[in-house]
PDBQT receptor file of N, H, CA, C and O in Angstrom, charges set to zero:
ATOM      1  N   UNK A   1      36.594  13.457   8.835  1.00  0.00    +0.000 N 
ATOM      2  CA  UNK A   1      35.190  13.321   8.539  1.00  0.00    +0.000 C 
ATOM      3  C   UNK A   1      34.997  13.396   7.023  1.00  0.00    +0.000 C 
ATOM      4  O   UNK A   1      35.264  14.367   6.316  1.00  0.00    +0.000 OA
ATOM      5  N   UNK A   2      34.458  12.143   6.607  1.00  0.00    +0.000 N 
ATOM      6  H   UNK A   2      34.242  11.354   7.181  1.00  0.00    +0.000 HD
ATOM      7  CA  UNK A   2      33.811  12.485   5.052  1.00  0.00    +0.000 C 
ATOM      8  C   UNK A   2      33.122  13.280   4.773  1.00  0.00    +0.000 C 
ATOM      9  O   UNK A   2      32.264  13.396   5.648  1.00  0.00    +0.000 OA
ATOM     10  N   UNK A   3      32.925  14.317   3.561  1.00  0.00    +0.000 N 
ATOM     11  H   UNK A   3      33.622  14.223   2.850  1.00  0.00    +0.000 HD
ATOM     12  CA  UNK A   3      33.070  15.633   3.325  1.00  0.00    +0.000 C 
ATOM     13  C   UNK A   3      32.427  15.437   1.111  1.00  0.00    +0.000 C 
ATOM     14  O   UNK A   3      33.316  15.448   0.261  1.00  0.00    +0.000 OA
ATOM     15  N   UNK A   4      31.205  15.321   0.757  1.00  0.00    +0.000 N 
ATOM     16  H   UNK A   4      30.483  15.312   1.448  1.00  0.00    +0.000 HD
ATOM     17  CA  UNK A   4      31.234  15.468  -0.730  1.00  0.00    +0.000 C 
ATOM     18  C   UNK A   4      32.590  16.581  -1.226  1.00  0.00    +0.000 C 
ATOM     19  O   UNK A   4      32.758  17.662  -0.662  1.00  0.00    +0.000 OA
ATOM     20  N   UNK A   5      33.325  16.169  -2.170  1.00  0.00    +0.000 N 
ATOM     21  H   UNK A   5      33.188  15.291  -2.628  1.00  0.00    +0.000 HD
ATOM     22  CA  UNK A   5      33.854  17.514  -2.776  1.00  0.00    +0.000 C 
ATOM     23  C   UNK A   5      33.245  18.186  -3.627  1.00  0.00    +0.000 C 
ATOM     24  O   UNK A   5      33.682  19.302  -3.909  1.00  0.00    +0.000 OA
ATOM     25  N   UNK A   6      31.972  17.636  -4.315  1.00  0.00    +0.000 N 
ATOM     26  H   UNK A   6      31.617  16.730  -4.085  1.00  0.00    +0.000 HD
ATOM     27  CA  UNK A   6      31.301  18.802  -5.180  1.00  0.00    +0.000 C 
ATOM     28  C   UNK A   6      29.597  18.014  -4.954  1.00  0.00    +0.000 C 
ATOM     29  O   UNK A   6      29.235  16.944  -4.464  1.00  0.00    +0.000 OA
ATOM     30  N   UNK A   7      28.885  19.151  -5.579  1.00  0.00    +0.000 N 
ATOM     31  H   UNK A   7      29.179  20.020  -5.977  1.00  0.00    +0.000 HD
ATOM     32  CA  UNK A   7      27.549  18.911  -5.231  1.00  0.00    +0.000 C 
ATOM     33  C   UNK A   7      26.960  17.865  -6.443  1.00  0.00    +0.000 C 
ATOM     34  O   UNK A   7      27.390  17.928  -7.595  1.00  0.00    +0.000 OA
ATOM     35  N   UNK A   8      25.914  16.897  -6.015  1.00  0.00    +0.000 N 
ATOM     36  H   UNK A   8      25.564  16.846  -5.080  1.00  0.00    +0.000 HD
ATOM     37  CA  UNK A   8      25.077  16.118  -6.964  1.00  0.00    +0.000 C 
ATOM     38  C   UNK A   8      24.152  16.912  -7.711  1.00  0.00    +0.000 C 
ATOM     39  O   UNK A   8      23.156  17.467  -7.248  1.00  0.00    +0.000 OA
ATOM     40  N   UNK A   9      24.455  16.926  -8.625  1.00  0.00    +0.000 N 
ATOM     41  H   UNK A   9      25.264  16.475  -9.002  1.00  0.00    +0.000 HD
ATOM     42  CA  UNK A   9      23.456  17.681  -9.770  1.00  0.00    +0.000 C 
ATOM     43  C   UNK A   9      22.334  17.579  -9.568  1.00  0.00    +0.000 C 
ATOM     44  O   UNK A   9      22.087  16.824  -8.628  1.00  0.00    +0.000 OA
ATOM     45  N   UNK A  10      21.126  18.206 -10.254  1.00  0.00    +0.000 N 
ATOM     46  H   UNK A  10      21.327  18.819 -11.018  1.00  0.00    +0.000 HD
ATOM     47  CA  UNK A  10      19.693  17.865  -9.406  1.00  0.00    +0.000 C 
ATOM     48  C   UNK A  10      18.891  16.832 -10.762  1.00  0.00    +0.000 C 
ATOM     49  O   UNK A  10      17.670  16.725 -10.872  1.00  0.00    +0.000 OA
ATOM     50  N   UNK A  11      19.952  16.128 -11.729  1.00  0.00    +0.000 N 
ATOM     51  H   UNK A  11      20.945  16.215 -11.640  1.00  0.00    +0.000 HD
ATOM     52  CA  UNK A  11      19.125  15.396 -12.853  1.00  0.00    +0.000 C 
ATOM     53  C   UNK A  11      20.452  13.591 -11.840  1.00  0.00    +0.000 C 
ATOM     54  O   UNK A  11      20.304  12.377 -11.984  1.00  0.00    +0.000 OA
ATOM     55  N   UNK A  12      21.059  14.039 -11.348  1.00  0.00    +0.000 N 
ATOM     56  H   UNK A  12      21.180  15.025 -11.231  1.00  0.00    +0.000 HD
ATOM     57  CA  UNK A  12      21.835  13.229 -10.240  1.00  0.00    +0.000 C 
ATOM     58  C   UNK A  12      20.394  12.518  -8.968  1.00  0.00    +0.000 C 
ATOM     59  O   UNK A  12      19.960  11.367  -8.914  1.00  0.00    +0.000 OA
ATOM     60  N   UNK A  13      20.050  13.568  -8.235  1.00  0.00    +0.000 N 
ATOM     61  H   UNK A  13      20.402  14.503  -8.279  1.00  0.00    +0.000 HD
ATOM     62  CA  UNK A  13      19.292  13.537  -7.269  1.00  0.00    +0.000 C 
ATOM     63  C   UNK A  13      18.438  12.932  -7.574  1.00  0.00    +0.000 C 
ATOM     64  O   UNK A  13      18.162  12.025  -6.789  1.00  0.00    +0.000 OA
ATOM     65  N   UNK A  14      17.502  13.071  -8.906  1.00  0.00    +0.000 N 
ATOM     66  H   UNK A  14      17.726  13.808  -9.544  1.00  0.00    +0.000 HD
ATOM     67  CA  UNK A  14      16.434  12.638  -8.993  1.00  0.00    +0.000 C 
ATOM     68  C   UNK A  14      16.627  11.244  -9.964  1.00  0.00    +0.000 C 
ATOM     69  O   UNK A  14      15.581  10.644 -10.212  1.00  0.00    +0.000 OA
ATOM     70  N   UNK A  15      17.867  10.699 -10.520  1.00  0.00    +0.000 N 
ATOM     71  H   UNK A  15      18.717  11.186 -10.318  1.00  0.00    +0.000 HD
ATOM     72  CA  UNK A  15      17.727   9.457 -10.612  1.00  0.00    +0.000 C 
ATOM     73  C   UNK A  15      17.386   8.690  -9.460  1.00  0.00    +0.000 C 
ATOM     74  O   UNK A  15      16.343   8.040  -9.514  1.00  0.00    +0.000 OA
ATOM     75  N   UNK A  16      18.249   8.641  -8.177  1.00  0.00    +0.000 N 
ATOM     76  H   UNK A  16      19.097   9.170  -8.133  1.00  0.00    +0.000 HD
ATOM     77  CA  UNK A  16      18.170   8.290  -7.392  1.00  0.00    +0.000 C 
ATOM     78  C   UNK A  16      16.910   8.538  -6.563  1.00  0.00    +0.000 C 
ATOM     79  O   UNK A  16      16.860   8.010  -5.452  1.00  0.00    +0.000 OA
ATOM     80  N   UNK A  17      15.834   9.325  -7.006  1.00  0.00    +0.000 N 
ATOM     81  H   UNK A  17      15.874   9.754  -7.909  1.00  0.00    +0.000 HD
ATOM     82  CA  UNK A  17      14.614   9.441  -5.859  1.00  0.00    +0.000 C 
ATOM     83  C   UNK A  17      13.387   8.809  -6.895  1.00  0.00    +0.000 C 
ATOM     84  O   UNK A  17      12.206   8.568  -6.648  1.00  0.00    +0.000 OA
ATOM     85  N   UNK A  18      14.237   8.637  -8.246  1.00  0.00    +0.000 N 
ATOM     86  H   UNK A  18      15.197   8.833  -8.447  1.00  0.00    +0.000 HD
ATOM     87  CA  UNK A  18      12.718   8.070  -8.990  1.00  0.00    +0.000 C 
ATOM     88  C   UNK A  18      11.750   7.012  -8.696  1.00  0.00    +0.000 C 
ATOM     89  O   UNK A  18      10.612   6.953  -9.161  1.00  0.00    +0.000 OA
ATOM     90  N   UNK A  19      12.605   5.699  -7.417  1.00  0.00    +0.000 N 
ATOM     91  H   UNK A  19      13.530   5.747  -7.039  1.00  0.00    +0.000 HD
ATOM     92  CA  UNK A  19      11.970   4.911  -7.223  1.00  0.00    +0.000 C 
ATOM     93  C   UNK A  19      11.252   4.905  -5.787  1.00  0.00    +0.000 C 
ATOM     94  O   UNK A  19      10.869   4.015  -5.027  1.00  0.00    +0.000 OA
ATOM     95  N   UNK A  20      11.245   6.377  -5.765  1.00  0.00    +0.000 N 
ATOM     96  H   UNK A  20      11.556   7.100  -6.382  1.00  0.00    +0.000 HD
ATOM     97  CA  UNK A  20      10.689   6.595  -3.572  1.00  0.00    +0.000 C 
ATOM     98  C   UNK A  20       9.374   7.390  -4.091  1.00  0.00    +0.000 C 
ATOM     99  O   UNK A  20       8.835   8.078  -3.224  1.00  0.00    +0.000 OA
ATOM    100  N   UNK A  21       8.740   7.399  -5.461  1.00  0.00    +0.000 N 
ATOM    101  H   UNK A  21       9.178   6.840  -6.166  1.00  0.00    +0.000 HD
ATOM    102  CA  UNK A  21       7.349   7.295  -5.380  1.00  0.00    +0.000 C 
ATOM    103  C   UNK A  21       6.380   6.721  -4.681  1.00  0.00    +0.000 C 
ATOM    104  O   UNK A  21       6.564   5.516  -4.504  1.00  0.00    +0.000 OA
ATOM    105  N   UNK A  22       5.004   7.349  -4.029  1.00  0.00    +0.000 N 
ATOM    106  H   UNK A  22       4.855   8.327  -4.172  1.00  0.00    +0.000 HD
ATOM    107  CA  UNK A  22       3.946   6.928  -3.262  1.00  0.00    +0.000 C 
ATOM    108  C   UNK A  22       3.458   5.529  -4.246  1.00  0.00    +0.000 C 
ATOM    109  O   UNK A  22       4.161   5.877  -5.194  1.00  0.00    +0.000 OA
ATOM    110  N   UNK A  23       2.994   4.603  -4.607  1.00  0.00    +0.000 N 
ATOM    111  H   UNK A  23       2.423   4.321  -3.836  1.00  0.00    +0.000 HD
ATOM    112  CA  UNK A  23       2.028   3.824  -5.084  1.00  0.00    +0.000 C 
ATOM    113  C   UNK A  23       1.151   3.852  -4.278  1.00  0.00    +0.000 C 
ATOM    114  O   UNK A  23       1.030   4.314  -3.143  1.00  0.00    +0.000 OA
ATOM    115  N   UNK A  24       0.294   3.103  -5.226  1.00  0.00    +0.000 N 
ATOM    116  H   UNK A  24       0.393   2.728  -6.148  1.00  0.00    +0.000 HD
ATOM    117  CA  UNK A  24      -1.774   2.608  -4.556  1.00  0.00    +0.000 C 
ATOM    118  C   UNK A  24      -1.430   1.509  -3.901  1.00  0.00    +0.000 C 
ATOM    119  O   UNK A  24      -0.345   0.926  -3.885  1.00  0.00    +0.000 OA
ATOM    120  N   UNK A  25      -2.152   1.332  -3.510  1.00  0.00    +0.000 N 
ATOM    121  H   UNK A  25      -3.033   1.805  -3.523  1.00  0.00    +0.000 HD
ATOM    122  CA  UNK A  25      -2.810   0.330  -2.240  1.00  0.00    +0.000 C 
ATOM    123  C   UNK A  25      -3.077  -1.120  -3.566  1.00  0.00    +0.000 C 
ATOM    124  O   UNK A  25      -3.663  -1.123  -4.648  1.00  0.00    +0.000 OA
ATOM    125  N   UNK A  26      -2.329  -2.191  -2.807  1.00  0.00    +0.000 N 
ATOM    126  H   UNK A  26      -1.852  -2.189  -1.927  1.00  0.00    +0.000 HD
ATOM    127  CA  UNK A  26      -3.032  -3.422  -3.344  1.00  0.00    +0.000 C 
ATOM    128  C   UNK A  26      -4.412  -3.738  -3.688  1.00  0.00    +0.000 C 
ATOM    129  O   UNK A  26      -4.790  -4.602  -2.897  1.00  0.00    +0.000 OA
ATOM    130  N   UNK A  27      -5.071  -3.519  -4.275  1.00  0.00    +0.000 N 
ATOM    131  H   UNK A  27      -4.764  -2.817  -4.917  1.00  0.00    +0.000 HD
ATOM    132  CA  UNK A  27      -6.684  -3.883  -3.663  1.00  0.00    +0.000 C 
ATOM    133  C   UNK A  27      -7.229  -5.587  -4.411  1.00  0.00    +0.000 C 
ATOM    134  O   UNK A  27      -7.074  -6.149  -5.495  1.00  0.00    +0.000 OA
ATOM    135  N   UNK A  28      -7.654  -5.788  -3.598  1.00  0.00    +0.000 N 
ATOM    136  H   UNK A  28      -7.780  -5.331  -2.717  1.00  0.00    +0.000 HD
ATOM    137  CA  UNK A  28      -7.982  -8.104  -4.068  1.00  0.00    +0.000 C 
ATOM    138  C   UNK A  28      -9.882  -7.425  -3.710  1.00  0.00    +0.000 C 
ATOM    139  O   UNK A  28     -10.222  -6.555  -2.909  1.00  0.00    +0.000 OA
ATOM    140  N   UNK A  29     -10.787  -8.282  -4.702  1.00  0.00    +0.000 N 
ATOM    141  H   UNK A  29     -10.512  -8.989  -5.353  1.00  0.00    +0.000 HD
ATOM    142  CA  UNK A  29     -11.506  -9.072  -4.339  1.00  0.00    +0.000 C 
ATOM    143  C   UNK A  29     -12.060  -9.228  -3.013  1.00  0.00    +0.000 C 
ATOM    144  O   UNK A  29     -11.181  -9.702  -2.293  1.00  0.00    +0.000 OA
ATOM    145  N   UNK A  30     -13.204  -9.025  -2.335  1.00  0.00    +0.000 N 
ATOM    146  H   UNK A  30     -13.918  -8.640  -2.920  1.00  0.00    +0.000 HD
ATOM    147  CA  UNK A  30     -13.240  -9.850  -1.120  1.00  0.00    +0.000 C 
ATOM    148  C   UNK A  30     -14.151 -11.305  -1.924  1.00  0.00    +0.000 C 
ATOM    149  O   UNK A  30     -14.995 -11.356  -2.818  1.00  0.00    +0.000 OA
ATOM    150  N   UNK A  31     -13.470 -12.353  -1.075  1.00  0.00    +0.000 N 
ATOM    151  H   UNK A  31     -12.784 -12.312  -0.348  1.00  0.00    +0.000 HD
ATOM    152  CA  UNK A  31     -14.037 -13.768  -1.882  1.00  0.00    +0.000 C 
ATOM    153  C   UNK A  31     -15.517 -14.136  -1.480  1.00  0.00    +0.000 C 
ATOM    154  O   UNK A  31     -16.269 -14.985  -1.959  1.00  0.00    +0.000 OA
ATOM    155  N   UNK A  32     -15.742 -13.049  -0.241  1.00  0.00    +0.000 N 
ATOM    156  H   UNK A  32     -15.131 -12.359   0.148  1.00  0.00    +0.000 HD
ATOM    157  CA  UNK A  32     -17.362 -13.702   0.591  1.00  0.00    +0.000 C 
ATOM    158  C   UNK A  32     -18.145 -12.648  -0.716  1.00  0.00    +0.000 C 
ATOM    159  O   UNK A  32     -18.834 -13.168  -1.594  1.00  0.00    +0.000 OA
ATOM    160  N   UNK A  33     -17.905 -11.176  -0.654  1.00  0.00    +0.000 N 
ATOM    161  H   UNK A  33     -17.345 -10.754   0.059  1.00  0.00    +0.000 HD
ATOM    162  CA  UNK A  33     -19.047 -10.447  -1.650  1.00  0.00    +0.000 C 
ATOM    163  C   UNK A  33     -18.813  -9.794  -2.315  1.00  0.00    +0.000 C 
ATOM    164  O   UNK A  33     -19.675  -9.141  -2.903  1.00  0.00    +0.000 OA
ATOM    165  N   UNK A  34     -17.354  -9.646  -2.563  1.00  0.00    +0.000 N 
ATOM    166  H   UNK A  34     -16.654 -10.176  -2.086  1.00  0.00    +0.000 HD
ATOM    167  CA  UNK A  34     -16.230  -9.324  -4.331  1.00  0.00    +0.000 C 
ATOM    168  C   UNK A  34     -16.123  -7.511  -3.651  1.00  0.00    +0.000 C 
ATOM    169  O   UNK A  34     -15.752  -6.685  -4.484  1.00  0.00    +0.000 OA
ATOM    170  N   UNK A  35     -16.324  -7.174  -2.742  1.00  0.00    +0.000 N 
ATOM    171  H   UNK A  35     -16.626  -7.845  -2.064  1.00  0.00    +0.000 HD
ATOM    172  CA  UNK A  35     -15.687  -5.795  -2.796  1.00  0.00    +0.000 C 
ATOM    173  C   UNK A  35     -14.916  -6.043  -2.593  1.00  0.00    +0.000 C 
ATOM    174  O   UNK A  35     -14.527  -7.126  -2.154  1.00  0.00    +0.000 OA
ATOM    175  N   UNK A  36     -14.026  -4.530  -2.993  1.00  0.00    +0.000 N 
ATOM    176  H   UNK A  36     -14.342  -3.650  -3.349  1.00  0.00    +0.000 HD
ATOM    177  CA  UNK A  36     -12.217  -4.283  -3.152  1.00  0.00    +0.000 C 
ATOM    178  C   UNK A  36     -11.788  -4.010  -2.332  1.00  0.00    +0.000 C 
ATOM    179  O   UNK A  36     -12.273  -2.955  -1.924  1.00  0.00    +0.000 OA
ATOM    180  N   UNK A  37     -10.805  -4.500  -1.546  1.00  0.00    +0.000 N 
ATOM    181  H   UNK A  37     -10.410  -5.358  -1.877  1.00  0.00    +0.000 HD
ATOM    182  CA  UNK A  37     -10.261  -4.197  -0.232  1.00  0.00    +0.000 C 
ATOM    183  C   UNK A  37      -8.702  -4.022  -0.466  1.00  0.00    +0.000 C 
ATOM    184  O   UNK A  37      -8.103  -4.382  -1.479  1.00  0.00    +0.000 OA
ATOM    185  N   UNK A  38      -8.185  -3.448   0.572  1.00  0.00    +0.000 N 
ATOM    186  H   UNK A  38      -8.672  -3.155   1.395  1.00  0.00    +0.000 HD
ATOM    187  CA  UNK A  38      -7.031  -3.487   0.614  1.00  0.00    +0.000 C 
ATOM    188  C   UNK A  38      -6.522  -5.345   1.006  1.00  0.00    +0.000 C 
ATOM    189  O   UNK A  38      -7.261  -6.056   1.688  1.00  0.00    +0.000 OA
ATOM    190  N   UNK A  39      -5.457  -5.751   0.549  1.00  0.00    +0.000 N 
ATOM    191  H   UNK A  39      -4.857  -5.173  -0.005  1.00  0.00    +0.000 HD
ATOM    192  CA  UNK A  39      -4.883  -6.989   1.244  1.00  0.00    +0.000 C 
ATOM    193  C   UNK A  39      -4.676  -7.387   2.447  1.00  0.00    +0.000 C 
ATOM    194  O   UNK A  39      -3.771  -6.683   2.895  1.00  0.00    +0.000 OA
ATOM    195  N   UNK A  40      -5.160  -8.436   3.531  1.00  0.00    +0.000 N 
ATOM    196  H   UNK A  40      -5.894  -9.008   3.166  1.00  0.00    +0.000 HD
ATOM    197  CA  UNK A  40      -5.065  -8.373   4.301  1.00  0.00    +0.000 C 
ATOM    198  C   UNK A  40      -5.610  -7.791   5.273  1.00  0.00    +0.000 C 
ATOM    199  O   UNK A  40      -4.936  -7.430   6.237  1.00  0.00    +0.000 OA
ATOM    200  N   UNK A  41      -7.102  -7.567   5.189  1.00  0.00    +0.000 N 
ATOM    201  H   UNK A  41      -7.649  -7.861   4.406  1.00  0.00    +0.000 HD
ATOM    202  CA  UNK A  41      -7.642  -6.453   6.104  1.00  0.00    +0.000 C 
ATOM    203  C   UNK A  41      -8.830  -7.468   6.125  1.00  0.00    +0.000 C 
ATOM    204  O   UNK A  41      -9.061  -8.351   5.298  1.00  0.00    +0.000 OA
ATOM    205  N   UNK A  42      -9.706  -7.071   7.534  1.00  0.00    +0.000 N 
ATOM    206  H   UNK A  42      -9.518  -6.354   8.206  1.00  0.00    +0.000 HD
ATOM    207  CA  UNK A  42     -11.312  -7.615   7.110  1.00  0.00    +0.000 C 
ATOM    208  C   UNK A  42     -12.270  -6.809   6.760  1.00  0.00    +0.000 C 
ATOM    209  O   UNK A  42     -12.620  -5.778   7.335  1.00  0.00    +0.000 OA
ATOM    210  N   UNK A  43     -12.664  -7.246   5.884  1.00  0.00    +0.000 N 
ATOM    211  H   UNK A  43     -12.380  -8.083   5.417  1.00  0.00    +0.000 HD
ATOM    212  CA  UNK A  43     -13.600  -6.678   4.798  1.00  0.00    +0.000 C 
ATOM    213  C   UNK A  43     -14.673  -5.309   5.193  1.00  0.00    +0.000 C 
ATOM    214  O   UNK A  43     -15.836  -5.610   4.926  1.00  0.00    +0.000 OA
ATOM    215  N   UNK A  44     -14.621  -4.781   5.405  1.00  0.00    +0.000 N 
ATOM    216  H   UNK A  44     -13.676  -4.536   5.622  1.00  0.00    +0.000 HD
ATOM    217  CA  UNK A  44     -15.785  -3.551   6.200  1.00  0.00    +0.000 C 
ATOM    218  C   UNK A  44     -17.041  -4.089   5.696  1.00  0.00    +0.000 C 
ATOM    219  O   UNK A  44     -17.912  -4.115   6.566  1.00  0.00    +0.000 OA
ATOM    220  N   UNK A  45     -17.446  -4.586   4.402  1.00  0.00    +0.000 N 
ATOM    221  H   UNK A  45     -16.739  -4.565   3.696  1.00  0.00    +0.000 HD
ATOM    222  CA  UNK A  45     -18.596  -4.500   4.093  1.00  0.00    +0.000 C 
ATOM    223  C   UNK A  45     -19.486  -5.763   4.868  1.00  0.00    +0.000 C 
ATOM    224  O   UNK A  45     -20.514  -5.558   5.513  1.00  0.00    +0.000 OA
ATOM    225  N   UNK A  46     -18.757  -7.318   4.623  1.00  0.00    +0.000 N 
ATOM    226  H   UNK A  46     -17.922  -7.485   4.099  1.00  0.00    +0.000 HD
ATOM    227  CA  UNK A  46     -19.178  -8.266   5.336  1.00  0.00    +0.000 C 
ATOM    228  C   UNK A  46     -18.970  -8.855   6.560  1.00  0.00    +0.000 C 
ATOM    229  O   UNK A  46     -19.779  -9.538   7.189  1.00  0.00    +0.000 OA
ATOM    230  N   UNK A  47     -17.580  -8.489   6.943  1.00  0.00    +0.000 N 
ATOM    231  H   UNK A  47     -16.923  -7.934   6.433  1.00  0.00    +0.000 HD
ATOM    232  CA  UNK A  47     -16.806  -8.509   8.139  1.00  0.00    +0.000 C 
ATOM    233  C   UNK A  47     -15.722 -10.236   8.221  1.00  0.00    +0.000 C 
ATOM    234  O   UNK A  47     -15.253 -10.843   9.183  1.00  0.00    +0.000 OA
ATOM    235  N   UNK A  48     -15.702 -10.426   7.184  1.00  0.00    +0.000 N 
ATOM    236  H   UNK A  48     -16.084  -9.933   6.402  1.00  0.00    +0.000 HD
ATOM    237  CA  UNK A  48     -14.843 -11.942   6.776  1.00  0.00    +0.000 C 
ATOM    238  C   UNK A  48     -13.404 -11.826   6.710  1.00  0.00    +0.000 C 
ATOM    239  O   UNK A  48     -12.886 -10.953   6.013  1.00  0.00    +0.000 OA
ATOM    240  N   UNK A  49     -12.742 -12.623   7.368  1.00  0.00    +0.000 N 
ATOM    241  H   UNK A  49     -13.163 -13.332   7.934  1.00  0.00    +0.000 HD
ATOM    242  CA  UNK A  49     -11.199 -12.737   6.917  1.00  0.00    +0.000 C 
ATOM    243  C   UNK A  49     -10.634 -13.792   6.978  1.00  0.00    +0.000 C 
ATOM    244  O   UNK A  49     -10.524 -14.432   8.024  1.00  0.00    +0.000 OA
ATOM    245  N   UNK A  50     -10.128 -14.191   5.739  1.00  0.00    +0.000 N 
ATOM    246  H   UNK A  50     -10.217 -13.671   4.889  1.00  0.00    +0.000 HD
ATOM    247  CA  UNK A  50      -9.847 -15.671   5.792  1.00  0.00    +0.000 C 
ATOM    248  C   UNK A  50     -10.677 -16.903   5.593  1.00  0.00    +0.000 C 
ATOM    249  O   UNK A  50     -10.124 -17.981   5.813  1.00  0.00    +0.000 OA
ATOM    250  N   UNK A  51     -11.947 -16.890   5.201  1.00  0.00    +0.000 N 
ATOM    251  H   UNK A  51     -12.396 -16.015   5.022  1.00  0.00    +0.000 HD
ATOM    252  CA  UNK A  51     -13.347 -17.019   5.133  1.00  0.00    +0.000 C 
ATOM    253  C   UNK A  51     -13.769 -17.171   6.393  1.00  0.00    +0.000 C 
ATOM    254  O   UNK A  51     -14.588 -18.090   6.406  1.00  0.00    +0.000 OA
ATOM    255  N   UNK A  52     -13.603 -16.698   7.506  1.00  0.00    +0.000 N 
ATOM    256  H   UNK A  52     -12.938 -15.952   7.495  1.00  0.00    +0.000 HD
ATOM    257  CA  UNK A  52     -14.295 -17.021   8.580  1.00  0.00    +0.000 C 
ATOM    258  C   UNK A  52     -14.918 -15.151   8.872  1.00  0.00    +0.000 C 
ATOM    259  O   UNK A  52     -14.481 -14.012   8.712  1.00  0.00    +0.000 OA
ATOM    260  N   UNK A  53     -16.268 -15.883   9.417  1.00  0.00    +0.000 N 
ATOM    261  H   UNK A  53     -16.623 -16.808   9.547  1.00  0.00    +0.000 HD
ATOM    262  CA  UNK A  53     -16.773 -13.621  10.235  1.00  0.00    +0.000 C 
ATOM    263  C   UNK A  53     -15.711 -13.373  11.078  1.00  0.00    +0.000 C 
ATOM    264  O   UNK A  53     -15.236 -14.263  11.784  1.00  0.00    +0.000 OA
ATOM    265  N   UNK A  54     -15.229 -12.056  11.066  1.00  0.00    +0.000 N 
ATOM    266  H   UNK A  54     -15.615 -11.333  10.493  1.00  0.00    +0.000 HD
ATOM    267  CA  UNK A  54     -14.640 -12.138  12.377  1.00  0.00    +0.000 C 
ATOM    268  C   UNK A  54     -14.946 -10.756  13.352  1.00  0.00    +0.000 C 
ATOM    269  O   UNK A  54     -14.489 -10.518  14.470  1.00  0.00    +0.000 OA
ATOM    270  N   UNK A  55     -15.904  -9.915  12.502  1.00  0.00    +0.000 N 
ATOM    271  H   UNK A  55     -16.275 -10.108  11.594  1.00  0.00    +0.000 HD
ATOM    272  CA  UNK A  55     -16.609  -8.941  12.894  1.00  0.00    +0.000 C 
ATOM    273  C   UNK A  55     -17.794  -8.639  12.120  1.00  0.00    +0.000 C 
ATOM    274  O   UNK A  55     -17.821  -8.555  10.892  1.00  0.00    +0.000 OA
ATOM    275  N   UNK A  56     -18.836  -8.471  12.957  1.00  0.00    +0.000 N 
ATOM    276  H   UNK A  56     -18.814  -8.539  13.954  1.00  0.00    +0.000 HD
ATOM    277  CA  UNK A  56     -20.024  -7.840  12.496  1.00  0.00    +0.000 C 
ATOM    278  C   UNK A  56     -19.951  -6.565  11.502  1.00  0.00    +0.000 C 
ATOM    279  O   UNK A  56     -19.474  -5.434  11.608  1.00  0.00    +0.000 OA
ATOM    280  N   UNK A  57     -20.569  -7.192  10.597  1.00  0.00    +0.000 N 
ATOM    281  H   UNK A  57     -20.956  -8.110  10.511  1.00  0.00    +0.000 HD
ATOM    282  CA  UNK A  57     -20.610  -5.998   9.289  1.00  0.00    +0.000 C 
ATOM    283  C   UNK A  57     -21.311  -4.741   9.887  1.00  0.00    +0.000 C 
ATOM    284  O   UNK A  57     -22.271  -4.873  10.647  1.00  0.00    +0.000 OA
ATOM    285  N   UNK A  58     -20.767  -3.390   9.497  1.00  0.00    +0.000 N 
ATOM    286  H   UNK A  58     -19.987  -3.283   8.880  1.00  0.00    +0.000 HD
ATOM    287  CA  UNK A  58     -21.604  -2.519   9.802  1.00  0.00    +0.000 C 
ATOM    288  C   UNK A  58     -21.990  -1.717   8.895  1.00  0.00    +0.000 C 
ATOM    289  O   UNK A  58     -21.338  -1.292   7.941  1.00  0.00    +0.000 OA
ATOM    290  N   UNK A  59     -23.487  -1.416   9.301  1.00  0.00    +0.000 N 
ATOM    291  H   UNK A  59     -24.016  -1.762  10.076  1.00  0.00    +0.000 HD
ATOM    292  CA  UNK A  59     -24.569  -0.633   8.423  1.00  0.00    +0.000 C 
ATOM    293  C   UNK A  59     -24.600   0.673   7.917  1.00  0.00    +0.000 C 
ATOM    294  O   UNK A  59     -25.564   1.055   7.254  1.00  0.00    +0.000 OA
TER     295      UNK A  59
């Protein structure tokens, strides 16, 4: 069984974890009434995706 023979340093560890940071959320434009949405979602405010309604906006 493979077995480390000595331990990864912890300036080791964290090269390797520097790129498993959280980021933000994409956010676009909606094109029907310019709020910011995440990508790919329908819009909460107007209810458009893709330019078509595809749910009733709610109040």
């Amino acid at each position: 069984m493979a077995v480390p023979k000595r331990k990864h340093s912890n300036s080791r560890t964290g090269k390797r974890r520097s790129h498993d940071q959280i980021r933000g959320k994409q956010l676009s434009p909606c094109p029907n009434c310019g709020q910011m949405n995440p990508q790919h979602v329908v819009c909460p405010k107007c209810g458009y995706y893709m330019g078509r309604m595809v749910v009733e906006p709610q109040e």
